[in-house]
ChimeraX commands (.cxc) that place a marker at each C-alpha (Angstrom):
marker #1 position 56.59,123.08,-4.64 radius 0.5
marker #1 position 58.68,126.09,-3.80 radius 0.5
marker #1 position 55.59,128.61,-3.41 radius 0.5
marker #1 position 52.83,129.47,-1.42 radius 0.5
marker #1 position 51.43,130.06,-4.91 radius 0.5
marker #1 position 51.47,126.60,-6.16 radius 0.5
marker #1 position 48.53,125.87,-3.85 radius 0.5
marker #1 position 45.45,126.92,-5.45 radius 0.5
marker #1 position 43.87,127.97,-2.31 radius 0.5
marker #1 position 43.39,127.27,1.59 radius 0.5
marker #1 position 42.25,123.79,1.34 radius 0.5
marker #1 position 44.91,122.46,-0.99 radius 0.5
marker #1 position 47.44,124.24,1.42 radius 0.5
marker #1 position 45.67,122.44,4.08 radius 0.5
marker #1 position 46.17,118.92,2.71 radius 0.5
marker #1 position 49.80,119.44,2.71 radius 0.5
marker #1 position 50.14,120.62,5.66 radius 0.5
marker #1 position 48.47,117.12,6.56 radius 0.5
marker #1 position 50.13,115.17,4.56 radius 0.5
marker #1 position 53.81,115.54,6.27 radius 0.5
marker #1 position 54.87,112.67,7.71 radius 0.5
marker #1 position 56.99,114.28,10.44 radius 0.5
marker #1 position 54.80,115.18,12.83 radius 0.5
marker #1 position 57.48,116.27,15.36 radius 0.5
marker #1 position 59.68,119.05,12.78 radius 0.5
marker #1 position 58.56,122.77,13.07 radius 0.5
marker #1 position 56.73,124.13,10.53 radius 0.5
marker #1 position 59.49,126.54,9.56 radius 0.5
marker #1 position 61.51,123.52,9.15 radius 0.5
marker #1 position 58.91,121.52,6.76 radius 0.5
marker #1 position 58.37,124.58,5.02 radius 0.5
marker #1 position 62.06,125.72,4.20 radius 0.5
marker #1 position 61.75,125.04,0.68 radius 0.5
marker #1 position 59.11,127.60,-0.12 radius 0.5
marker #1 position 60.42,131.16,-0.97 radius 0.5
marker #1 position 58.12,133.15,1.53 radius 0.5
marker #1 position 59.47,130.92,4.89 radius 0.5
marker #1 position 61.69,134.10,5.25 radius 0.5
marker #1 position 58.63,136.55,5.84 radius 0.5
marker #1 position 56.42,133.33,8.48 radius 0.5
marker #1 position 56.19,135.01,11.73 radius 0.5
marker #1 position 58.50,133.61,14.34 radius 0.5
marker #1 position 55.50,132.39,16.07 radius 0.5
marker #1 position 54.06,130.17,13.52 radius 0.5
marker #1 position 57.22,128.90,12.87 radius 0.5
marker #1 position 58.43,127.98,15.97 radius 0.5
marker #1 position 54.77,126.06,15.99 radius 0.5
marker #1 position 55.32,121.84,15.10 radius 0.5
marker #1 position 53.53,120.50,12.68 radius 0.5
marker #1 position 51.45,118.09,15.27 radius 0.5
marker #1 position 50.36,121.55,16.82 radius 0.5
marker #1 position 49.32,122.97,13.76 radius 0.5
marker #1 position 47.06,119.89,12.31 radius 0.5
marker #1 position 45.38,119.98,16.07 radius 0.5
marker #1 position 44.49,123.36,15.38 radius 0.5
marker #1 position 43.25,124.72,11.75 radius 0.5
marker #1 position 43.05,128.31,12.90 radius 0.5
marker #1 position 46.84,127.73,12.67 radius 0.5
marker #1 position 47.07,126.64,9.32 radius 0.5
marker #1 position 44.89,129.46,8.15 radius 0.5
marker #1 position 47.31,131.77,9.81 radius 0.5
marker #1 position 50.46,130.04,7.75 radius 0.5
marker #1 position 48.59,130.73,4.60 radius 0.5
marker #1 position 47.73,134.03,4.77 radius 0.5
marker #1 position 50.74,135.24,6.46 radius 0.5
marker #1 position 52.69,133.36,3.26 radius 0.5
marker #1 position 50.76,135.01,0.45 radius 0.5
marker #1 position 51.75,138.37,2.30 radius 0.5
marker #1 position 54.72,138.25,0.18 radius 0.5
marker #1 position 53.95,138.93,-3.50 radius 0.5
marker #1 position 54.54,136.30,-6.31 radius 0.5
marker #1 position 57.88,137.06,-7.95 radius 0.5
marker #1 position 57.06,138.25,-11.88 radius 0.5
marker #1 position 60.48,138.16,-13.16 radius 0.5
marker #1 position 62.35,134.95,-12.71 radius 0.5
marker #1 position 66.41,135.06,-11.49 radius 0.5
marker #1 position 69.20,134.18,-14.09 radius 0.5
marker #1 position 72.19,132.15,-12.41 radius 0.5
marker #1 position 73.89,134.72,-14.69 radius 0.5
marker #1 position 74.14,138.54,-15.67 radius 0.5
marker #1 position 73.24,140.07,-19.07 radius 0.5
marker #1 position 77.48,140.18,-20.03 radius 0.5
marker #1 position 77.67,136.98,-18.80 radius 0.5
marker #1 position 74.81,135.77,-20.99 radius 0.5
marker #1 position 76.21,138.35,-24.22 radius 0.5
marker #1 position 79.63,136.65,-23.98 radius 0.5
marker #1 position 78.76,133.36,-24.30 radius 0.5
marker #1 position 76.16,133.97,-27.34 radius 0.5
marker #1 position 79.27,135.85,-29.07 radius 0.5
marker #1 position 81.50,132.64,-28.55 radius 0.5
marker #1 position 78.41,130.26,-29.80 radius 0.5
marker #1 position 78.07,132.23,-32.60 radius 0.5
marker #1 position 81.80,132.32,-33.79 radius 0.5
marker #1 position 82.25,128.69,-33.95 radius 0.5
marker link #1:1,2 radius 0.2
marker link #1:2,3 radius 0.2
marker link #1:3,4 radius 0.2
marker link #1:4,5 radius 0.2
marker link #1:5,6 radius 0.2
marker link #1:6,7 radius 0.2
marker link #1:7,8 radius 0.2
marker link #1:8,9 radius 0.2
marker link #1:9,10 radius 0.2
marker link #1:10,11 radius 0.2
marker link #1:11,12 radius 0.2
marker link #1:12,13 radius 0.2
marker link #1:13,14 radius 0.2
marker link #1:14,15 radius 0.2
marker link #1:15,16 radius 0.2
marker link #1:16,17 radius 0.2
marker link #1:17,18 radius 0.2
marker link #1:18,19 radius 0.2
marker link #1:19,20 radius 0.2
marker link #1:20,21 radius 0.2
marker link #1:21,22 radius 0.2
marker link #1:22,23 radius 0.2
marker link #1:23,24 radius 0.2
marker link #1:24,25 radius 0.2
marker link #1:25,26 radius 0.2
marker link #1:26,27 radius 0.2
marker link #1:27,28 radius 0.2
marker link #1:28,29 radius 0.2
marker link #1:29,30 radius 0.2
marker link #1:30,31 radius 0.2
marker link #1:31,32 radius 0.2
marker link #1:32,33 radius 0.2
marker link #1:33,34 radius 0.2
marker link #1:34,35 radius 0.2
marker link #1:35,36 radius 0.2
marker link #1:36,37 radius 0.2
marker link #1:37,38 radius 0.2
marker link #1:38,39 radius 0.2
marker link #1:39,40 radius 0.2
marker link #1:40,41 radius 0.2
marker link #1:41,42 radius 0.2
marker link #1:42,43 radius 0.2
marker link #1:43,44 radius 0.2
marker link #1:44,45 radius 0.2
marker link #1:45,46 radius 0.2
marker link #1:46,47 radius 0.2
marker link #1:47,48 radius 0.2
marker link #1:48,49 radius 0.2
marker link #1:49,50 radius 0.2
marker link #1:50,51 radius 0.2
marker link #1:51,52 radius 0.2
marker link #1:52,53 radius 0.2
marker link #1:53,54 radius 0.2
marker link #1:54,55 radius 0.2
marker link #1:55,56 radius 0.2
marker link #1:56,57 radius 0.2
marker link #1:57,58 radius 0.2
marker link #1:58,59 radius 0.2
marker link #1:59,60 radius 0.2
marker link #1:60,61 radius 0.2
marker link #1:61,62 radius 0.2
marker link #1:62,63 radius 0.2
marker link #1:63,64 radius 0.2
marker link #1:64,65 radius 0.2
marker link #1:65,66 radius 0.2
marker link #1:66,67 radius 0.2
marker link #1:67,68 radius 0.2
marker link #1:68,69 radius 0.2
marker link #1:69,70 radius 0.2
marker link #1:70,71 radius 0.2
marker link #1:71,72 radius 0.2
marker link #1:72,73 radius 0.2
marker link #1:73,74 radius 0.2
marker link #1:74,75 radius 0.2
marker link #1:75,76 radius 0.2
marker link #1:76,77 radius 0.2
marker link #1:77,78 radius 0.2
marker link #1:78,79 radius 0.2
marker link #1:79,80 radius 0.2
marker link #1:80,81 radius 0.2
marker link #1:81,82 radius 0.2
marker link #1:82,83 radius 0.2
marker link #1:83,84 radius 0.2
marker link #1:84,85 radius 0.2
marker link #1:85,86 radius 0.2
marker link #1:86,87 radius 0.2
marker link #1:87,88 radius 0.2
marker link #1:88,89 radius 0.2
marker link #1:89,90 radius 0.2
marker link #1:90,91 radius 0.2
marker link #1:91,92 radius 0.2
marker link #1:92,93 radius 0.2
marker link #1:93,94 radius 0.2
view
């Protein structure tokens, strides 16, 4: 999972958030591979995981403050359009 948006809502957030087996990392850390870490207040971040399970306000906080960012609607090409043009013109001449 790489967004907050592949949870369908608080609860199935929740049950990841339970679900980590290291206790001990902070939450920015067990969170690093989602796309809206970047915007997760410094204080929620700094926050471990054990902290956060102890406390669901906390986890309600993570979510909402995630979905703060919008989903993205166009997806990113490792490449440019003339990138992308070239190589269709060299596909096509062979």
């Amino acid at each position: 999972m790489t967004s907050i948006y592949s949870y369908s809502d608080l609860p199935d957030f929740r049950q990841f958030i339970r679900n980590l087996v290291d206790i001990t990392m902070p939450v920015s850390d067990a969170l690093a591979g989602f796309r809206e870490v970047s915007i997760l207040p410094k204080r929620l971040g700094q926050l471990t995981v054990e902290e956060v399970i102890t406390k669901t306000e906390f986890i309600e906080q993570i979510y909402k403050a995630l979905k703060k960012m919008k989903p993205e609607t166009r997806y990113r090409l490792p490449y440019d359009k003339v990138e992308r043009l070239k190589s269709e013109l060299i596909t096509s001449s062979l």
